[in-house]
ROTORKE-108078 format. One record per residue (C-alpha): residue number from 1; residue in one letter; x, y, z. Coordinates in steps of 0.05 Angstrom, whole numbers, plus 5000, padded with zeros to 4 digits. Layout:
# residues N
<NUM,'A',<X,Y,Z>>
...
END
This chain:
# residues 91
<1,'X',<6350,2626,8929>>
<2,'X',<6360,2567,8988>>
<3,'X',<6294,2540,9015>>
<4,'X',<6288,2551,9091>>
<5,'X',<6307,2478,9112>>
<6,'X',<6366,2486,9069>>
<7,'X',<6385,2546,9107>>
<8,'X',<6372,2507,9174>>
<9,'X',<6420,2448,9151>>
<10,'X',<6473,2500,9142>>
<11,'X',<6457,2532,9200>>
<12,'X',<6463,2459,9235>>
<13,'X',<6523,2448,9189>>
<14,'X',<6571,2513,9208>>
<15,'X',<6555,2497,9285>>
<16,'X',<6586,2432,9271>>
<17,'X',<6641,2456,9233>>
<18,'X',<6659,2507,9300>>
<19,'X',<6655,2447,9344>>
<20,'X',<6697,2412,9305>>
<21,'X',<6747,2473,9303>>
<22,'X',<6744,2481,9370>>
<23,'X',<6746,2422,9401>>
<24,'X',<6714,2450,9468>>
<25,'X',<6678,2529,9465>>
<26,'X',<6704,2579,9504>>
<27,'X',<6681,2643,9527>>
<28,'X',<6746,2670,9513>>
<29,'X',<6726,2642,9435>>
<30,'X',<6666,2666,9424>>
<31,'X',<6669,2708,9388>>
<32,'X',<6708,2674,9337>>
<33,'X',<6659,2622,9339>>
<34,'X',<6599,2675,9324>>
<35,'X',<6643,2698,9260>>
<36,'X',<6662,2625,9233>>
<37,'X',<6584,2612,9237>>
<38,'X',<6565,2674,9196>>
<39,'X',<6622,2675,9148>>
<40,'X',<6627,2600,9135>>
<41,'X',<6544,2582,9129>>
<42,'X',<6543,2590,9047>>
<43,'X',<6616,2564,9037>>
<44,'X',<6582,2505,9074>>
<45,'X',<6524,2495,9026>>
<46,'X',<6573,2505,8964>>
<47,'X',<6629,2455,8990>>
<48,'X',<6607,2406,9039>>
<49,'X',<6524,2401,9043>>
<50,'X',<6531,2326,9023>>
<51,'X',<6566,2315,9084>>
<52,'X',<6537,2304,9157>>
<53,'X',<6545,2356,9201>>
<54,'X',<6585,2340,9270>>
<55,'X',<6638,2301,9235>>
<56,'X',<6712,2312,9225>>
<57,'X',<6701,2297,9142>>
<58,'X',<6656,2369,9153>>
<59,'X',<6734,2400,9176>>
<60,'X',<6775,2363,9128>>
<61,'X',<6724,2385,9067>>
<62,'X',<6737,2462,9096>>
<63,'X',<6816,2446,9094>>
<64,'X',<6815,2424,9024>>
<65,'X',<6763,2475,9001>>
<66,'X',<6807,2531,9037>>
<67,'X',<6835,2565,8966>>
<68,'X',<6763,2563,8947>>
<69,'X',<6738,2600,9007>>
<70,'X',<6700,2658,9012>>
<71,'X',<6743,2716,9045>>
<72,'X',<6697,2728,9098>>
<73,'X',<6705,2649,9113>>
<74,'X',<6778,2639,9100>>
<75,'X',<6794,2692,9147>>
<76,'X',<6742,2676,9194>>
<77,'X',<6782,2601,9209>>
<78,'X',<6847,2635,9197>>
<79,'X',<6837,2677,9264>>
<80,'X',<6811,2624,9299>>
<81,'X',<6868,2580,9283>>
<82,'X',<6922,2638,9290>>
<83,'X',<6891,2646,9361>>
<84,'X',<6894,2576,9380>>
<85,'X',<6963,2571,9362>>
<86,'X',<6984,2629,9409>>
<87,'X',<6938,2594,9468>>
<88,'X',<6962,2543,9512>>
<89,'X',<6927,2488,9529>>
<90,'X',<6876,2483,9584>>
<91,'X',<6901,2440,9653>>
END
């Protein structure tokens, strides 16, 4: 079982990771956000605790953990990506 302020860190860490993906939140994201936080917070722990939260090396060690994924996490950022690629950019 995780300790509490392990949990917190990978609370802290996951909220990084959706900044990161995001770039800028969204209402219109949300939602994707909410499900990238609860799907990816153990996948976090597991692959990328040594790393600070906030930074891009938090994204990159997601990109070249992807195959190792949970399901719940892989799809999670696979969405979110899919959706980004459909959405233009905002003027």
């Amino acid at each position: 079982m995780f300790s509490t302020p392990l949990l917190t860190l990978g609370v802290a860490a996951t909220s990084a990771l959706v900044v990161a993906l995001s770039g800028k939140a969204s209402a219109q994201n949300a939602d994707e956000m909410a499900a990238i936080r609860a799907n990816c917070r153990m996948d976090y722990l597991r692959f990328c605790a040594g790393m600070s939260p906030g930074g891009p090396e938090v994204r990159a060690c997601f990109q070249r953990n992807r195959a190792n994924l949970s399901d719940g996490c892989s799809a999670s950022i696979g969405d979110y990506e899919a959706r980004q690629a459909n959405t233009p950019p905002s003027r």
